[in-house]
N, C-alpha and C positions, 0 to 999 in steps of 0.2 A: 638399202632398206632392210636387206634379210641381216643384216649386222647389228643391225640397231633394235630390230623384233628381239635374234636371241640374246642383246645386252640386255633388255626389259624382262625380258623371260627371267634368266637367271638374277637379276636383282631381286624379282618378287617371289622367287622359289626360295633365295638366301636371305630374304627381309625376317626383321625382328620388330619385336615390340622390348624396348628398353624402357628402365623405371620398375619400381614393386608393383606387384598383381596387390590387388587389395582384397584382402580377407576381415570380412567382418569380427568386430571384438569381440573378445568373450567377457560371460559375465558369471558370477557367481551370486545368485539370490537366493533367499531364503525360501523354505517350501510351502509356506503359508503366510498369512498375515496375524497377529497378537489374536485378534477377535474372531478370527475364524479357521478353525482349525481342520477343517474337513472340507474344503473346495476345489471345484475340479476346473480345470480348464473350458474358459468360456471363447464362443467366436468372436469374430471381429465384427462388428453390426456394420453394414454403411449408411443408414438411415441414419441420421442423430437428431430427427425428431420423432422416433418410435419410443423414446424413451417417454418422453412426455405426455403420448397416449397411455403408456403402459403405468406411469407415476401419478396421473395425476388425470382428475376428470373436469378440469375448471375446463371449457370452451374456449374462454375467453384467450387465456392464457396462451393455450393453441393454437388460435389463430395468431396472435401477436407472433410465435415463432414464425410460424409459418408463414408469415407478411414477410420477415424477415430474414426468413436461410431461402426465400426465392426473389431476392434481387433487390430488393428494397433497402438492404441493411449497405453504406455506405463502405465500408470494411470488409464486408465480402465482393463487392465488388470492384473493391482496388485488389484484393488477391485473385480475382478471378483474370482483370488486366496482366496481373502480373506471370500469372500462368501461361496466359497466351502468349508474354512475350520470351517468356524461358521455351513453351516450345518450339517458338519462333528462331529462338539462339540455337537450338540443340540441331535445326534444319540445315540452319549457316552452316554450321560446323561438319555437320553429314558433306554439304557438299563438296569441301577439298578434294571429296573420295574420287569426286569423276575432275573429267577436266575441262576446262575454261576457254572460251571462244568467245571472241571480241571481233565486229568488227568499225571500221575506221575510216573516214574518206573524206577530202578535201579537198575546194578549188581555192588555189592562191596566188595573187600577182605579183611575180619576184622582179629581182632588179640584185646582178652582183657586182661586186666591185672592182671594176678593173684592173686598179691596181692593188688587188689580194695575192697572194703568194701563188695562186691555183692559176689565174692570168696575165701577172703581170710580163711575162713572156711571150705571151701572142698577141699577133700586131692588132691593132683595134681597126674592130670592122669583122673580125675574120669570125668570131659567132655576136649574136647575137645578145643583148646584157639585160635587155628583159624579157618576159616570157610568163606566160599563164599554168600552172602547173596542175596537172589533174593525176588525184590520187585517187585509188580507192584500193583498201586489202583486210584481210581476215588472219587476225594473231591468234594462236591455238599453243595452248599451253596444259600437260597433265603430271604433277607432280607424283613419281614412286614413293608411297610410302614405307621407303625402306627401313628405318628406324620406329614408324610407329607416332609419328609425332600427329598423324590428325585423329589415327586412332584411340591416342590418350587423350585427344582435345576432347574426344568425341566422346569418350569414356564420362569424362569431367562436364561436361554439358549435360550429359544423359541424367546423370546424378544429379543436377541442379534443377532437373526437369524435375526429377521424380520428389526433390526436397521441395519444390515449390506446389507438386501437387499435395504433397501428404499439409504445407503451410495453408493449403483452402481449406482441406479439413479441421484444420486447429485451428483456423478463424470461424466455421460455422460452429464449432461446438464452444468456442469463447462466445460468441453474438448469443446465441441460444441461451447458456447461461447466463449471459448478463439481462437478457431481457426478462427471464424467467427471474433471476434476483431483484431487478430493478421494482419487476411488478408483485412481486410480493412484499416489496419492502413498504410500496402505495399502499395495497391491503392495508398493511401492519398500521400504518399511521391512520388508516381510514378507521378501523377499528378503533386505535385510541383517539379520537375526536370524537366517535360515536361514546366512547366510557367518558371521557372529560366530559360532555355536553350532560351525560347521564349525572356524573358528577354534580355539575352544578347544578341543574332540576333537584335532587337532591338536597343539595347546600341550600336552595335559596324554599323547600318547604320545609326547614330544617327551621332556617331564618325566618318563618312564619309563622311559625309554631311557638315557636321562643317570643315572639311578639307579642301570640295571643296570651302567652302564661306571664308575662310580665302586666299586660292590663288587669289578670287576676291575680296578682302577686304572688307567683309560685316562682317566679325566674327573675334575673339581675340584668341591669347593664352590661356586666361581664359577661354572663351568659351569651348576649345578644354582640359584642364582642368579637366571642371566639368564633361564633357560628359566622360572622359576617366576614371575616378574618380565612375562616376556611373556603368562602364560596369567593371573594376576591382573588384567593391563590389557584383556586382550582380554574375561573376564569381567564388568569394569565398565563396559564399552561396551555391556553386551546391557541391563541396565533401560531406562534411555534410549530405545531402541530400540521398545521394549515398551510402554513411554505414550505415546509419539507414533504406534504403530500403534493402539493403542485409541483415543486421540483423536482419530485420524482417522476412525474407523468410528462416535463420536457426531456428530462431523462430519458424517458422509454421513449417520445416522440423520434429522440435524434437515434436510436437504436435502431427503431423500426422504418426509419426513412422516409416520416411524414410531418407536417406540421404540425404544430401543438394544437390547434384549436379543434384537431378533427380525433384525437386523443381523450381529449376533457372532453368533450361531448359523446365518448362512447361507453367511457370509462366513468365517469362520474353516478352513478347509479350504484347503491352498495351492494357489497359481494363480498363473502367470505375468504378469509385467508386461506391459498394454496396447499391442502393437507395430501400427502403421498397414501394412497391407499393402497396400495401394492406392498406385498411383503419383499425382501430383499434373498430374493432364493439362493444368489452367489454371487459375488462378486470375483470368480476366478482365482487364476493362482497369478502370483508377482512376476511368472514368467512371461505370462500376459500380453503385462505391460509394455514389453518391445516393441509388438507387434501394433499393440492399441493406443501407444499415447504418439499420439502428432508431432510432440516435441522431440521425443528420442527418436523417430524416425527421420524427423528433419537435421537433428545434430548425424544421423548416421549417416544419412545420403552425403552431406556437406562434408562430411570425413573420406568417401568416399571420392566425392570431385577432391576435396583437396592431394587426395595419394598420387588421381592421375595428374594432377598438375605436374608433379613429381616429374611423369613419365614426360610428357612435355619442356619441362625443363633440360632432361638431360637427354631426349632426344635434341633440342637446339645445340647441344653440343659434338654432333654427328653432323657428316656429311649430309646434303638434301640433292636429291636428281631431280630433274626434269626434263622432259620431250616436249621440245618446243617446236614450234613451223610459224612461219605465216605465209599467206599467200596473197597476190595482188596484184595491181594493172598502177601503172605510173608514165607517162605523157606531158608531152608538152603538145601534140598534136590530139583536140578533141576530136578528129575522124579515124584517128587509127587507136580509139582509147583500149578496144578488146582483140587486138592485132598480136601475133604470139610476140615479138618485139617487145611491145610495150610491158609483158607479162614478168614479173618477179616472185622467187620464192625461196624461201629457207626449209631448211626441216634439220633437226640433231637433238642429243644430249645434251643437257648442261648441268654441270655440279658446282655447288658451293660448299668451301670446307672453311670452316672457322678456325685460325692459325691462332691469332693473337687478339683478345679482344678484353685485356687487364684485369682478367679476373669476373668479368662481369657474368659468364655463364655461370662459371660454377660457383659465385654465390645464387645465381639464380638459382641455381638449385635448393642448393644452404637455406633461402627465404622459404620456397616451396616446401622443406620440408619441417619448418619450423611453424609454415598454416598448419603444414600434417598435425604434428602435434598439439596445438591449441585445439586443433578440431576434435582430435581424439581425448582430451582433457573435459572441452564441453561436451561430449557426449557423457561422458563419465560422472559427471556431475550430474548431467537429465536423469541418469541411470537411476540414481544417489536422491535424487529431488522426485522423482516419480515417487520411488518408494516411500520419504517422509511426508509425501502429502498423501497416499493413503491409507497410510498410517494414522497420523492426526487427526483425518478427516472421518476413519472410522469410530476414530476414540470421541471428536463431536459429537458427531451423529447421535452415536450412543447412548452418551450422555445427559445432551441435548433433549431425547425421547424422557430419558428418566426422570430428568428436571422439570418436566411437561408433564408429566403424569403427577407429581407430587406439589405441583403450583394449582394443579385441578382439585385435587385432594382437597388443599390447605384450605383452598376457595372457596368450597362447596360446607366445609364444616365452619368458617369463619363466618358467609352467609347467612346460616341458620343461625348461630350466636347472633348477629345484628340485628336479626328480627326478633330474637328473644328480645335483649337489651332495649330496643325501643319499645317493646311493648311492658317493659321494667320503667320504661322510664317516664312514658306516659299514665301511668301508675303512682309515681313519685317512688318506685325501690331502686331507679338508677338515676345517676348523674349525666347532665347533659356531656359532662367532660367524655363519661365512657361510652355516650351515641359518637360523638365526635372521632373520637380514637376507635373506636369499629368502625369506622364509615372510613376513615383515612387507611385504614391495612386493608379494608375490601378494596379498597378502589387499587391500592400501589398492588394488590394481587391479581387485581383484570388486569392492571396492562402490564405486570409482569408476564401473565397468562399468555395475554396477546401476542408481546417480544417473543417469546417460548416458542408460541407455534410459529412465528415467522422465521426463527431460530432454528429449529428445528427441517423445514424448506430450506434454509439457505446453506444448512450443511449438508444436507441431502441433493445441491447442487451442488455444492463443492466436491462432495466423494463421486460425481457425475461427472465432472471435470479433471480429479483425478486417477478416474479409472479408464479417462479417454472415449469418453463418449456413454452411446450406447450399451450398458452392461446385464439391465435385468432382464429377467424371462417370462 
């Protein structure tokens, strides 16, 4: 026994971990972003609905997250399954480290064969050729990890842990923004059904008017015409309008993880379009982003199992030890079953060395480390994709606000010109043609307006999304 203590002694004194140690990639980014050129490094939030108190004061809105990042939302809750089973994996894996004890026992009624090579020599009669056999024993097994092989497994599990934790977070902050888009985009159509409807109130005392000046002979058929012409079109614009706000709200239903009918009934009462009232204090530096987008920490952890795979592969091409034993009681005599007689036991070393096995380890390797690579390519590209979506999404935003500001403008002076023009024109100094064509650019300017600000929210969740969550202060 003391022979076989200092063979384990010294194997674990002279063990290795074989395979590359994995060092995280480097990256070279820029020190700022195009649009902001003074930003300092921001934290990493973990809340990713503090954003939303902090952007935005709709209730409503808030609560739908919040229905939704606490278990209701369908998708978070298959990542959070999935969590539990990768930490599930990474436990399997820890346990190689200790060793394995089974045990085993059984009664059987044999019968051998006389003439088997084992008796065909002894006279018959002289034992006995059936017989009840009672087993019972304890097999114990502890793998030296001499080469490192559970250690890299363990490596590579740990990493798939921690890629599948950072994957819950990048499904709440995906769910989050989608419900927050979904339900703004309800607004945006709720508002344009509220201007179309206004529309045609409009069009059809428009078409009223033009009726009474035709019974006094101041207006034509044609007149009455165009005017009936504009309130028929502006009518067929509101279905439309109508299904893609209901389709929006099954929309959010299947987000938020409830049925539609309890949805429509909360939601159906009008409410303004989602406006950020929060100014944008910083959105950090690009360096940031490693740390804060879900996805490049998921391509990194994944890069990270993939290296130790590595180390797993080409520990299989090492020798593996193990101290083995069992012990146990075997009988054919149930009165003497725990009798020292009856008692058997092993105990040793045992190694397996891999001679010849056609190549198939060391391409095992060769495959492992060709994941390597594609893993460290998708990371490279997260890298590459982080940055052009916050980019873009600043340039939106931007934009976005400016084209918002100058659609209110237009609006507001184009308004007072309609009110002049109809009061020109019940006058007889304007043509019905030009109430007509005022009333048509006011209206494509409300729901430009409208579009604009919902526009304006939905890139303001997009740079939310591309700056990995929680960013303002």
């Amino acid at each position: 026994m003391k022979n076989y203590f200092y063979l384990i002694l010294s194997l674990l004194l002279t063990s290795c971990t074989v395979g590359p140690d994995y060092h995280a990639p480097s990256n070279q980014l820029p020190s700022h972003y195009s649009l902001t050129k003074n930003n300092v490094s921001s934290p990493k939030e973990n809340r990713e609905a503090h954003f939303w108190y902090s952007c935005t004061n709709d209730p409503i809105l808030i609560d739908l997250i919040e229905r939704a990042l606490h278990g209701n939302n369908l998708d978070i809750q298959k990542s959070l399954a999935n969590l539990r089973q990768s930490r599930a994996e990474l436990s399997i894996a820890k346990a190689d480290f200790f060793p394995q004890l089974d045990a085993a026992g059984k009664i059987s009624r044999d019968r051998l064969s006389a003439n088997s090579e084992f008796l065909s020599f002894i006279p018959p009669g002289t034992i006995p050729l059936s017989y009840t056999d009672y087993t019972f024993g304890l097999d114990a097994s502890w793998e030296v990890d001499l080469f490192g092989h559970t250690r890299r497994s363990v490596e590579a599990s740990r990493a798939l842990f921690e890629s599948n934790l950072e994957n819950q977070r990048n499904v709440a902050i995906a769910v989050a923004a989608e419900v927050a888009s979904v339900y703004t985009q309800y607004r945006v159509y709720q508002q344009q059904i509220i201007i179309t409807k206004r529309t045609i109130g409009s069009y059809a005392k428009t078409a009223k008017l033009v009726r009474l000046q035709m019974k006094a002979g101041s207006a034509t058929g044609v007149d009455l015409d165009r005017t009936e012409s504009e309130l028929l079109s502006a009518k067929a614009s509101l279905p439309p309008l109508q299904a893609e706000s209901k389709a929006a709200l099954a929309s959010l239903a299947v987000l938020v993880g409830e049925m539609p009918e309890t949805l429509f009934n909360q939601l159906n009462s009008i409410a303004p379009i989602p406006v950020a009232h929060s100014k944008i204090i910083h959105v950090g530096l690009p360096s940031d982003l490693l740390l804060r987008r879900p996805d490049i920490r998921i391509a990194e952890r994944n890069l990270a199992s993939a290296t130790a795979n590595i180390g797993v592969a080409v520990a299989n091409q090492f020798p593996r030890f193990q101290l083995a034993g069992d012990l146990g009681f075997d009988t054919v005599k149930p009165g003497s079953y725990f009798h020292n007689a009856s008692t058997y036991w092993s105990i040793g070393p045992h190694v397996s060395i891999p001679i010849f096995e056609g190549g198939r380890l060391r391409n095992a390797v060769k495959a492992q480390e060709a994941v390597r690579d594609a893993a460290l390519a998708t990371y490279k590209q997260s890298v590459l994709q982080a940055l052009a979506d916050v980019e873009s999404s600043l340039i939106r935003y931007d934009r976005e606000r400016s084209k918002k500001q100058q659609l209110r403008a237009a609006y507001k002076k184009l308004d007072a010109s309609l009110r002049l023009i109809k009061l020109q024109y019940q006058s007889g100094q304007s043509s019905l043609l030009d109430v007509l064509d005022a009333e048509r650019q006011r209206n494509t300017l409300q729901n430009q307006y409208a579009q604009s600000e919902g526009q304006v929210m939905l890139n303001l969740i997009s740079l939310y999304k591309a700056l990995g969550g929680d960013w303002m202060s």
